[in-house]
Every structure is written in C-alpha cells, then in structure tokens.
N, C-alpha and C positions, 0 to 999 in steps of 0.2 A: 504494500500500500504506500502511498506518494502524499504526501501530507499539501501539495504543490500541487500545481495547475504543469501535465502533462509538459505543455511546450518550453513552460519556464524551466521544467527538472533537465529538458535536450538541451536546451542552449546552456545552462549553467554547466552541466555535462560537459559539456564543448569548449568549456573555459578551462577543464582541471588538466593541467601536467603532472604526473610523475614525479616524486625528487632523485627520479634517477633511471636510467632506462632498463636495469635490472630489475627494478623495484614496477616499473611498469611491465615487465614480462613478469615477474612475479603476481602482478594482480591479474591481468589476464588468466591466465593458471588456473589460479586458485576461481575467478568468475566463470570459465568453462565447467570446472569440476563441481559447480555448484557449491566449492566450498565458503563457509560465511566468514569474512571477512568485512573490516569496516568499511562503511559507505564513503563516497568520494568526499561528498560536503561533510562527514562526520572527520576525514581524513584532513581537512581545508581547516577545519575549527582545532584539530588537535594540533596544528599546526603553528597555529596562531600561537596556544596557550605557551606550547613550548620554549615560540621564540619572546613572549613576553615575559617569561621568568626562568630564571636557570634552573632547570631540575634535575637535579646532579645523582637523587637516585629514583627509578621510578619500577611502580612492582605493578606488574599486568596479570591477571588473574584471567585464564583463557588465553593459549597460546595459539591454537588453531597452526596454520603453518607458517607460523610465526614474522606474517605480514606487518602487524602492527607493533611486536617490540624492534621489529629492526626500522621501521618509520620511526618510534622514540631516538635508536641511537644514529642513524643519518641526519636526522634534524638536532638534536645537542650532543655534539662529539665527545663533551667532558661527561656525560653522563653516564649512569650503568644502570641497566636491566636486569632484572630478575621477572622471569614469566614461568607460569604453573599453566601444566596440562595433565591431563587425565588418560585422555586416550592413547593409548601404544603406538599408533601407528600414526597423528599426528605430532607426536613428540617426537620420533623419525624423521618424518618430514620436516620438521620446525629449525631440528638440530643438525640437517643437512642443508636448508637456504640460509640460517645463518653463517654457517660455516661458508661457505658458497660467497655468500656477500663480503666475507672477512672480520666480521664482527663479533666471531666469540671470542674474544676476548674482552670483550663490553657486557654481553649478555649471555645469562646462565638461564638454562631452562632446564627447569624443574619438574623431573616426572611422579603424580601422584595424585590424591585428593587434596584439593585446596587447600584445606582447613588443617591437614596435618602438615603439610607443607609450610604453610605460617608459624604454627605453632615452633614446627624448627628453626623458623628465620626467629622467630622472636627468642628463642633460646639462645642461639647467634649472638645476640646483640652487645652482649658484653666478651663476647671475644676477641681475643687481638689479630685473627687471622685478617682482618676487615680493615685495609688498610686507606687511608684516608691523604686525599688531597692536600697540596702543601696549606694552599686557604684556610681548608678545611681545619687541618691544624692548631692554626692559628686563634681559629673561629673558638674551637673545643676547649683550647686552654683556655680562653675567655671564659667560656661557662662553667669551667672545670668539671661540665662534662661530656666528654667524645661518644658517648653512647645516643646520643640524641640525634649528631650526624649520622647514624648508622640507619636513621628513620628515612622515611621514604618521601621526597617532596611531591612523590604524585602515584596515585593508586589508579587502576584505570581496572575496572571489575563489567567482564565480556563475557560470561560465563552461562551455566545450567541457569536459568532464567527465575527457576523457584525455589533457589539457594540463593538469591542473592542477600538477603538478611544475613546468614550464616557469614558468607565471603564479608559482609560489610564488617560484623560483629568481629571477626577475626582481624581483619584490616584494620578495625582500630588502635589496637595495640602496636601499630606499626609507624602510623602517625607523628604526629606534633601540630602544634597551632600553624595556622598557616600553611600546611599541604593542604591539597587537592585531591577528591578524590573522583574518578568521573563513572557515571555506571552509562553503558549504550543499550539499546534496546529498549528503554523504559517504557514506550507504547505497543509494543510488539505486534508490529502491523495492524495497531488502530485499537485491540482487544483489550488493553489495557482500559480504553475509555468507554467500549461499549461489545458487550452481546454480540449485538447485529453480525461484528468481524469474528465469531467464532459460530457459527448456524450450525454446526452439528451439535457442537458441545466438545470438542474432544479436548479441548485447551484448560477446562476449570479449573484445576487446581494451579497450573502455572497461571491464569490471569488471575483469582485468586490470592495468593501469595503476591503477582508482582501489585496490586493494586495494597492490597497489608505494607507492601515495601516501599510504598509511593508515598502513603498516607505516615508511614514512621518516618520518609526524611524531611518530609513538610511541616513536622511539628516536632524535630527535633532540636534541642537548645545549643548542644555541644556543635552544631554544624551550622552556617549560612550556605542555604540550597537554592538554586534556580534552574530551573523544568526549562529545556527548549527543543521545539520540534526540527531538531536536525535530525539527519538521515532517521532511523528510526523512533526516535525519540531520543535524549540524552539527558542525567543530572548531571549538574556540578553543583559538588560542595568543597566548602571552605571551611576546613577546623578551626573553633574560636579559639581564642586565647584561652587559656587554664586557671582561673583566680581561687583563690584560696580566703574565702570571707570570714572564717574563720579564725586568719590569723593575720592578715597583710590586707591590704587597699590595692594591691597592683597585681599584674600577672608574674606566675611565678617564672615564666618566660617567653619568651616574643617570637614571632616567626622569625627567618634566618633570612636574609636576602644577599645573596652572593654577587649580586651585580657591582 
C-alpha cells in the first residue's frame, strides 16, 4: 500500500540514487527476490538523520541481507554496526555482501534471537574488548564513565512485527539520553490503522500487538516520539534526559554530541 498518490511515488522514485553502485545492485537483488528491504524514501530519511548527527555506534535489529546496516556504515564511515538476524540462511547472505562491500570490519552481525543477543551486548558493556575512538576517549574521561560510549547513538528495530515491544524493551538498556531509536513498518501496509487492509483476518495478532506498540510509544515519558508516513510507516524516538528528582534539579547526564 502507497500512502501517496500513485504518480507522485514514480516521479519521487525517479529522483532516488544509490550511494553506490554496488549498493544499487544490491537492492535490485534483494527487490527481484522479493526480499524486504527498506523502502527508497525510508532509505532518503535514514539518510538524512545520519548525516545530521554523528552516530558512531548504531545497533539494527533485523539484518535481512544486510542492505541497511551497510547503508549505516557507507553513509558515516566513523561509525560501527552491530545487526541481529534470526534466520540461517539470511545471516549467510548478510555476512557475504558485507564482506563483499569491504565493511566487516565496521559491522558485526549477529546470528540469533534478538533478545538474547542484546542481552549479550549488554553484558559487553563493561568490557575492555570494546575499544573506543581517540574522541571518544576523551569524551569518557570527562564523564569518568566509558561505558556509556559503548551505548548505541541509534537503534533502528526492522524486525518480527509482533515483537516489536520485546526488541524495544530490550533496546533500552542499550541507550542513553539523546539516541535514537527508529522502528519501520509501523503501518504495515495500512492494517495498522484499519480492518479494511487485512479482509481475511489473517494479520490479528501482529496488527494487534503492532497497534498495543503504537499506543505504548505515544504515551511514553522516557521517549519524544513522532509517527511519519514514510515508506511504510516509521517512528522516531528520542530518549529524554534521565533526572533524578529525588536527589539533584538537573540531569544526571546529557546527550553526547561528537560534532
């Protein structure tokens, strides 16, 4: 479903390049085999976000063939990816076009259920294997503490559609004030908002859950959310700051801005 008037989605179509012409035989690819990959104008907006703030580590949940964590590290070269896949034989595929592109060494893909997967990155986090930018450095002595860089400036959750709660809830512990986190699909061709786009019935528990997951980040406090109808629907949310009223007037730390 096309949220757009037919002629405006071909001509905008006809606007989008590539960031690269491998990366254009890689969507091709994956659009014959019918595999789901991000939409062009979904690809246009991640784009944007990228080049408007440095996201030096970003964790993708849903690796698919892994389209969109190597559009993360083409578009900010300082950054690193971490992407989780489930399927066997997309996790093959993901870890042979990265490879292919030149990019594992930026990006680690991770085969498993999501959730347990997190659960090890967050185990991670106070280890010294995780080595960090000279900036970065710099940044961590400040706060005196470097575990906070080990968090993720941008979460990007593409996944099993009626998990996505789960992947959020997990995802948070990964955060800090001031990441991003983006979920795609949020309309899921329209059923999200109505009935009508699912006439059999066969979709109700994923619409369902995704409309339970819609309504939790619209009235969530820890996040600023905004709903836009790009390629299939999109959130973004913004982690607030962390106040402690309890004991302090101010946050007990600020977003990181590496610019």
């Amino acid at each position: 479903m096309n949220f757009i008037d037919e002629k405006i989605k071909t001509y905008m179509d006809g606007l989008y390049k590539p960031v690269s012409e491998e990366m254009g035989i890689l969507r091709e690819k994956a659009e014959e085999n019918h595999i789901p990959i991000i939409l062009k104008d979904t690809e246009g907006f991640l784009l944007s976000i990228l080049k408007a703030g440095r996201m030096m580590r970003i964790l993708e949940i849903g690796t698919a063939v892994g389209y969109s964590a190597s559009l993360f590290a083409i578009a900010e070269p300082h950054c690193r990816v971490d992407t989780i896949e489930r399927n066997p034989e997309m996790f093959k595929e993901a870890v042979k076009n990265i490879e292919k592109l030149g990019l594992s060494d930026r990006i680690r893909v991770h085969f498993g259920e999501a959730t347990n997967v997190m659960e090890e990155l967050l185990k991670g986090l106070d280890s010294d294997e995780i080595e960090l930018e000279p900036e970065e450095e710099i940044i961590a002595e400040l706060l005196g503490d470097p575990s906070m860089l080990r968090l993720y400036d941008m979460v990007f959750i593409d996944a099993g559609k009626s998990h996505y709660r789960e992947f959020w809830d997990a995802a948070m512990g990964l955060v800090r004030p001031g990441s991003i986190i983006i979920c795609d699909n949020v309309l899921m061709k329209g059923k999200t908002v109505s009935d009508e786009y699912d006439p059999d019935g066969k979709h109700k528990t994923n619409i369902r859950k995704m409309r339970e997951f819609v309504e939790f980040l619209s009235t969530n406090d820890l996040v600023d959310t905004t709903f836009l109808p790009i390629g299939d629907g999109i959130s973004i949310s913004v982690v607030r700051e962390i106040w402690d009223t309890d004991t302090i007037d101010e946050p007990e730390f600020y977003p990181i801005n590496l610019n």
